[in-house]
C-alpha positions in Angstrom: 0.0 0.0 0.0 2.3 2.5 -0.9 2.0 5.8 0.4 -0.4 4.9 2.7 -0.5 7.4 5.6 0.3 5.7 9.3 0.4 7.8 12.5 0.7 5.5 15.5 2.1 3.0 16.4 3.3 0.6 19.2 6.8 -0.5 19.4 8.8 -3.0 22.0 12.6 -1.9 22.3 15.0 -4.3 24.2 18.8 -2.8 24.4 21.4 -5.6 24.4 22.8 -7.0 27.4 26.5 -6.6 29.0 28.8 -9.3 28.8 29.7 -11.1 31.0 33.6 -10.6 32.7 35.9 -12.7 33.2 37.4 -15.3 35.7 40.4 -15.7 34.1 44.3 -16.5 35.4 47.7 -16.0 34.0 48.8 -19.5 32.6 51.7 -18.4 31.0 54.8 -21.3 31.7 56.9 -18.7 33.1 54.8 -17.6 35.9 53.6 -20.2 37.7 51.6 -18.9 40.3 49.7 -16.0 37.8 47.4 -13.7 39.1 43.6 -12.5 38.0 43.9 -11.5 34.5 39.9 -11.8 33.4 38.8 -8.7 31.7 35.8 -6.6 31.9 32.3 -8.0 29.1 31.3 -5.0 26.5 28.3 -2.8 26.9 24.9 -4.1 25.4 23.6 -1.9 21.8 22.0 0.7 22.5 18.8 1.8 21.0 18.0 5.2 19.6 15.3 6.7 18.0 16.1 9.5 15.1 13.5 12.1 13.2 14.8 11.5 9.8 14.0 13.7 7.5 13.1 11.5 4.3 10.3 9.7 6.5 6.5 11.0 6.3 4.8 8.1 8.2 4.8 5.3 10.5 4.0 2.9 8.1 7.2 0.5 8.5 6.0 -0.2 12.3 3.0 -2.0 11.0 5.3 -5.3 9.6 7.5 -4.8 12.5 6.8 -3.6 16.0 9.7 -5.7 17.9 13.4 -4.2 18.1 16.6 -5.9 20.2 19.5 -4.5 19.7 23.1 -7.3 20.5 24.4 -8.1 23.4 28.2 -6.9 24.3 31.1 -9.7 24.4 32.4 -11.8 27.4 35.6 -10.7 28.5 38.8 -13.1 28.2 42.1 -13.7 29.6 45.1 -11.3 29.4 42.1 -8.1 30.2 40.7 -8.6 27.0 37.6 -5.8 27.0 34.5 -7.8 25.4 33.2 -6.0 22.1 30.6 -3.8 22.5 27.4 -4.3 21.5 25.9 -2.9 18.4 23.6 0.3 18.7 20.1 -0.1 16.6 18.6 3.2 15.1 15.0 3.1 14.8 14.1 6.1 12.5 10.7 8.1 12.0 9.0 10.8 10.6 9.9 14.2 12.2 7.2 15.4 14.2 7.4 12.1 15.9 6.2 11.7 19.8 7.2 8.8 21.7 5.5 7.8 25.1 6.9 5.5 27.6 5.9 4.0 31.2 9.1 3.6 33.4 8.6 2.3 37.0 5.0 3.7 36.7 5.8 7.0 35.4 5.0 8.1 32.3 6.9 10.2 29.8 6.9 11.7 26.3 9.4 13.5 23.8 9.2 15.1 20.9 11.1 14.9 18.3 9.9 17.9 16.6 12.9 18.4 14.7 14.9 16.0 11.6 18.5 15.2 13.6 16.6 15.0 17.0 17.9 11.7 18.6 16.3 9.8 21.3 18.3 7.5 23.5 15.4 5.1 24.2 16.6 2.2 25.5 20.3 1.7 27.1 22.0 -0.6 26.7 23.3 -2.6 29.8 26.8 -2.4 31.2 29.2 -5.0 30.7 30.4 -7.2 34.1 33.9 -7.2 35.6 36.4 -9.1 35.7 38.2 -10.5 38.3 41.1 -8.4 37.8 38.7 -6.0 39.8 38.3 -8.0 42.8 42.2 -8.5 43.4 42.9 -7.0 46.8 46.1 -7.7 49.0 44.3 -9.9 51.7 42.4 -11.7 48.5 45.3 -12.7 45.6 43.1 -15.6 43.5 39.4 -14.0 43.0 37.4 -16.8 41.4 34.6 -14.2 40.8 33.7 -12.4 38.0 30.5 -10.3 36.9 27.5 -11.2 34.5 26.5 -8.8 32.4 24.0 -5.9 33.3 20.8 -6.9 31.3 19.2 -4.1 28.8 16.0 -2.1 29.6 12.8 -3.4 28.0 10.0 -0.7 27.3 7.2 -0.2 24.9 7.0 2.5 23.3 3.8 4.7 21.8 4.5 6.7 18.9 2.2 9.0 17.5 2.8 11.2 14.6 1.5 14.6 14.8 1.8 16.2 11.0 4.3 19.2 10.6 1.7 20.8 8.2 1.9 24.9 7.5 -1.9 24.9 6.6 -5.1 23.1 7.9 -8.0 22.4 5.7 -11.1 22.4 8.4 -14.7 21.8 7.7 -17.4 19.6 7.2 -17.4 16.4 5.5 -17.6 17.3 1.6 -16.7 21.0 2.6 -14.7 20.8 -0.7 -11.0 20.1 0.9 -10.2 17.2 -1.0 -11.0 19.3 -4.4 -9.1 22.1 -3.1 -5.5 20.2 -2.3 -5.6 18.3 -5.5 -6.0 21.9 -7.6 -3.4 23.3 -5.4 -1.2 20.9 -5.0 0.4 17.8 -6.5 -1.7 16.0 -4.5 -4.0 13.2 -5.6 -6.5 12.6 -2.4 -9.1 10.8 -3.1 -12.2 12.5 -3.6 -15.7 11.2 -3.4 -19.4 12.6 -2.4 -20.2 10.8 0.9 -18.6 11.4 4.6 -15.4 10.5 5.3 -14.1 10.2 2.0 -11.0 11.3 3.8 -10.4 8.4 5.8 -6.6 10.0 6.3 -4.7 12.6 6.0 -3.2 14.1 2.8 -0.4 16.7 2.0 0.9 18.7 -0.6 3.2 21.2 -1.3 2.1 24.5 -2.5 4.2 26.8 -4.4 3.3 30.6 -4.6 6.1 32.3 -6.2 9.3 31.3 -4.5 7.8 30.5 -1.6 5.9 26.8 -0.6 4.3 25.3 2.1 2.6 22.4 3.2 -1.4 21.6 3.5 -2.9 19.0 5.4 -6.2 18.2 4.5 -7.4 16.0 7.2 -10.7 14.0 8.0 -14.2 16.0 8.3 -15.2 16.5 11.6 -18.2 16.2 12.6 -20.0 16.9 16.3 -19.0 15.2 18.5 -15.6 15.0 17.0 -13.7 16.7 20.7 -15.2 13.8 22.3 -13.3 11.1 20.1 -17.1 10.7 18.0 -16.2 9.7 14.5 -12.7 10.8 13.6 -12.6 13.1 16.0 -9.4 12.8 18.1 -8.1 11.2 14.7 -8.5 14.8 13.5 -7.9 17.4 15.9 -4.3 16.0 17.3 -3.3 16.6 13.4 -3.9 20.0 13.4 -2.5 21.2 16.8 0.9 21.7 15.0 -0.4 24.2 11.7 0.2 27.3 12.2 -3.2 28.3 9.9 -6.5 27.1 9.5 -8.3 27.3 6.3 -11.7 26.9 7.4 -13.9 25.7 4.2 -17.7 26.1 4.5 -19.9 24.3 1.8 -21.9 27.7 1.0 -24.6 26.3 -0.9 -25.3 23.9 1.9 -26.0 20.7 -0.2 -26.0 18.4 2.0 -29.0 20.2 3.2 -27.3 21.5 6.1 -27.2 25.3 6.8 -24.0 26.4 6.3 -23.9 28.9 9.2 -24.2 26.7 11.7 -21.6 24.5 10.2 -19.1 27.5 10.4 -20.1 27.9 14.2 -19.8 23.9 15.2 -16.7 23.4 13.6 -15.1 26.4 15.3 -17.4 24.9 18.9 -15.4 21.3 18.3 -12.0 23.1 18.2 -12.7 25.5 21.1 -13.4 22.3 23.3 -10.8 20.1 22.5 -8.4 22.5 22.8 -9.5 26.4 23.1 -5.3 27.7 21.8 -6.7 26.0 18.8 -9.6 27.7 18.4 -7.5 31.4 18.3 -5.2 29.7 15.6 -5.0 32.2 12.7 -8.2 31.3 10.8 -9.3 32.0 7.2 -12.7 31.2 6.1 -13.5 30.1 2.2 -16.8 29.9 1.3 -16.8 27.2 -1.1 -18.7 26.1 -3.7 -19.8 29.6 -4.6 -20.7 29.3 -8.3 -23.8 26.9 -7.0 -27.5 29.6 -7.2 -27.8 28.3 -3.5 -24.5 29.9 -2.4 -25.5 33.3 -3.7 -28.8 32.8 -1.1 -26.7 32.4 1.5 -23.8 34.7 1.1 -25.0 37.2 3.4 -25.9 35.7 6.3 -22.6 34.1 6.4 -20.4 37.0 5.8 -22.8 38.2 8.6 -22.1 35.7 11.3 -18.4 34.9 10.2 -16.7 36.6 13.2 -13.5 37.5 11.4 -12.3 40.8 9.3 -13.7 40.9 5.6 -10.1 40.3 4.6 -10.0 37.1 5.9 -13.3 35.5 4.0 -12.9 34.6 0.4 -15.7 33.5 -1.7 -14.6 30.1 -4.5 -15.2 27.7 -6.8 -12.9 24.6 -6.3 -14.8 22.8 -8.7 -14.0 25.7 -11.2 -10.7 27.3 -9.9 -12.6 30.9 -9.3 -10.7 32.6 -6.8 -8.0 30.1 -5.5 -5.4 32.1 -6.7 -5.9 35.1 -4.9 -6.6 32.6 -1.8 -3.5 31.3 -2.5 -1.6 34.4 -2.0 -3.3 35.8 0.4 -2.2 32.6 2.5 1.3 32.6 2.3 1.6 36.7 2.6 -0.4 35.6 6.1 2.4 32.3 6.5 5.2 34.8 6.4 4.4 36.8 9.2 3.1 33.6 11.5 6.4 31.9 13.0 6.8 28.3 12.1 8.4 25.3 13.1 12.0 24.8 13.0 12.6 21.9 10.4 15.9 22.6 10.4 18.4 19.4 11.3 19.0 19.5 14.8 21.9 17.6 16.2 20.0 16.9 19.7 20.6 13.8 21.6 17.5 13.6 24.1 16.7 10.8 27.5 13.7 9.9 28.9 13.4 12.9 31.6 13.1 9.8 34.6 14.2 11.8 37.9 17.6 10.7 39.4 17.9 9.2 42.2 20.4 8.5 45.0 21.7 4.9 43.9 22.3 4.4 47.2 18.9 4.5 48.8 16.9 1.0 49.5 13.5 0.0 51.4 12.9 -3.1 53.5 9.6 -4.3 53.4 8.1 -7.8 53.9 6.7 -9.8 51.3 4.8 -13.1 51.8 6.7 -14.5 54.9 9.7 -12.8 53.8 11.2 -9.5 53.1 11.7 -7.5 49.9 14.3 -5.6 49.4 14.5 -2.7 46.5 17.2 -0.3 45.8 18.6 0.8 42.7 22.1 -0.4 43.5 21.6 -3.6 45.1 19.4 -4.9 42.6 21.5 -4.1 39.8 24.7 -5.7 42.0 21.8 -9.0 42.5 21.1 -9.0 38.1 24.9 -8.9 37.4 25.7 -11.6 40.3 27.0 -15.5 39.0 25.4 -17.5 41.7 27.7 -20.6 40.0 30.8 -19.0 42.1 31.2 -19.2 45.8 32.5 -16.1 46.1 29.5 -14.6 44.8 27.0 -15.1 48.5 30.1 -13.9 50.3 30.3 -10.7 48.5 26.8 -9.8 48.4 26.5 -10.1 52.2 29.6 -7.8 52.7 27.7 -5.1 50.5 24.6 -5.5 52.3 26.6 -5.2 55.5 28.0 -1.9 54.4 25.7 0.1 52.5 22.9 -0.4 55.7 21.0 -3.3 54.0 21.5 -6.1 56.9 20.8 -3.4 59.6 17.5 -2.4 58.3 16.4 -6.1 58.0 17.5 -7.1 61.4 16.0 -4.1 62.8 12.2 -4.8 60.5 12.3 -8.4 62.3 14.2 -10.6 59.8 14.6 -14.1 61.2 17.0 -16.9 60.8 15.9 -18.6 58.1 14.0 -16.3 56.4 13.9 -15.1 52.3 14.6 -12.3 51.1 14.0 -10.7 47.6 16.1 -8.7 45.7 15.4 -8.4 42.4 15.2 -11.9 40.5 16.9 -13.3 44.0 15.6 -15.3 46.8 18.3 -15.4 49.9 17.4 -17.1 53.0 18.8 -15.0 55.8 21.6 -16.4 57.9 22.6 -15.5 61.1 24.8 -12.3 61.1 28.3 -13.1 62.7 
């Protein structure tokens, strides 16, 4: 389906794991008694997501929604660093906003601009050796660090257009006709509601100077409630910076055209009221109809906007686009737009920090859980495989405050306690 228009869509992101370090020794013949020489696992990929300018839709997400990026490399012997992993760029439309729920927060970011870069999911760090753990009381460390495993989100992305121009109005108001005269193009055009079932653009060109239209589904009452298209609609056009308001003037769907040109302006003052102030022409369309010329007056009369700003056409026949035309983009020049210039902006999800440090005791079950930011991540990069492993969790607990909290909650011989993936029965504290 090419060029079919695609604004949202929901996307899992999982960042490559660390490696895992080492446990490595020295075996070399002429040292027989070598030391720790297990290096350090590489960093898990990254993934990022970029506003590239080429892209117009989300269309690629609908075949594929899932995205992992590779995990680092294990360290070796002799402090060989594992490889990093490789980062994945996910890349859409400009305009782009991505939503994401982290510990029961949520956040968005916009990547309004092409070159805007979002660091969505990071990758995790890669363990250490046991070069690391070498101290003067402890020569031979048989202890080394998994990996740090990626962060998994999903990811809302909704594309709000980057469109100069709005076409507003009822169903059949005449928008459809309008781009494709204007413009290069084609929407499909068609006498019954919601002919636009999505949005179109085109390029204008006045002069040396273009812009971009969006003609975008009818709305219809309702429509700030989600009825219909409504939401569908309304989120498209919060980014124009004018609204060409079309009014069918000769009313043939048998509706009165005045009170169209009231409810459409009603819908956008209640889903959002800023929108409703948005510079605003009116074009009274279909004008070379005998019913138009009936109604002409009442609706120049009720039209709440300076005679300048009403223009009376013919899509159908081409009367009086032109000077509509110009008139819009002397009125574009003097309304500030977006920047679509590239901008080389690396963003992160705006997640408060916090102290590392901090931890809660709580029970759980007939146990305790334990959560902290460091001491879990210690717990996911812990090899329960090696003995030395228990014996150097419990000597972080002892320091950072852990054991004391427990013992002071309750904690009794014998009893488990979670952290993280982890379940640790206690034992007596010597």
């Amino acid at each position: 389906m090419a060029g079919e228009f695609f604004d949202r869509a929901e996307i899992t992101l999982e960042s490559g794991d660390g490696g895992d370090g080492s446990a490595n020794f020295r075996r070399e013949a002429h040292v027989p008694r070598g030391g720790p020489d297990g290096g350090d696992g590489g960093r898990g990929g990254h993934i990022y997501i970029l506003a590239d300018q080429h892209l117009n839709t989300l269309l690629p997400f609908r075949d594929q929604r899932k995205f992992k990026a590779t995990r680092g490399g294990n360290g070796g012997g002799s402090r060989k660093h594992g490889r990093d992993g490789g980062d994945l760029i996910i890349r859409v439309p400009p305009g782009t906003v991505a939503r994401v729920t982290i510990e029961g927060e949520a956040y968005e970011l916009d990547l309004a601009s092409p070159g805007m870069r979002l660091l969505a999911a990071r990758g995790g760090k890669g363990g250490l050796g046991n070069v690391h753990f070498a101290t003067s009381t402890h020569q031979v460390p048989r202890i080394a660090e998994l990996g740090q495993p990626g962060e998994a989100y999903e990811i809302d992305l909704e594309l709000k257009l980057l469109a100069d121009v709005g076409l507003v109005g009822f169903p059949n108001a005449g928008k459809s006709t309008l781009l494709s005269i204007i413009s290069a193009a084609r929407p499909k055009i068609g006498a019954y509601p919601f002919t636009t079932l999505q949005p179109n653009l085109g390029v204008v060109g006045v002069g040396d100077y273009s812009f971009v239209v969006a003609d975008i589904p009818g709305l219809i009452e309702g429509a700030h409630r989600g009825v219909g298209l409504g939401f569908d609609f309304l989120r498209h056009i919060e980014r124009t910076r004018l609204l060409l308001h079309l009014v069918d003037a000769a009313g043939v769907d048998g509706r009165d055209p005045v009170d169209d040109y009231r409810q459409i302006n009603e819908e956008l003052r209640q889903y959002q009221p800023e929108l409703a102030r948005r510079p605003q022409i009116v074009v009274l369309n279909k004008t070379d109809l005998p019913e138009a010329q009936d109604n002409l007056e009442r609706l120049r009369a009720a039209i709440t906007l300076p005679a300048s700003e009403v223009f009376e056409i013919s899509a159908a026949t081409r009367a009086g686009v032109d000077m509509l035309m110009q008139h819009v983009a002397v009125r574009l020049l003097d309304i500030p737009g977006p920047n679509r210039e590239t901008r080389e902006e690396e963003l992160t999800w705006p997640v408060p920090e916090v102290d590392e440090r901090l931890f809660t005791v709580e029970p759980e079950g007939k146990g305790w859980r334990v959560r902290g930011k460091k001491i879990e991540r210690l717990i996911s990069m812990t090899n329960f495989a090696q003995s030395e492993s228990l014996i150097r969790i419990q000597r972080v607990m002892q320091a950072s405050g852990i054991s004391n909290a427990l013992i002071t909650a309750g904690v009794q011989e014998g009893d488990i306690v979670h952290i993280e993936k982890a379940a640790l029965p206690w034992a007596a504290q010597e």
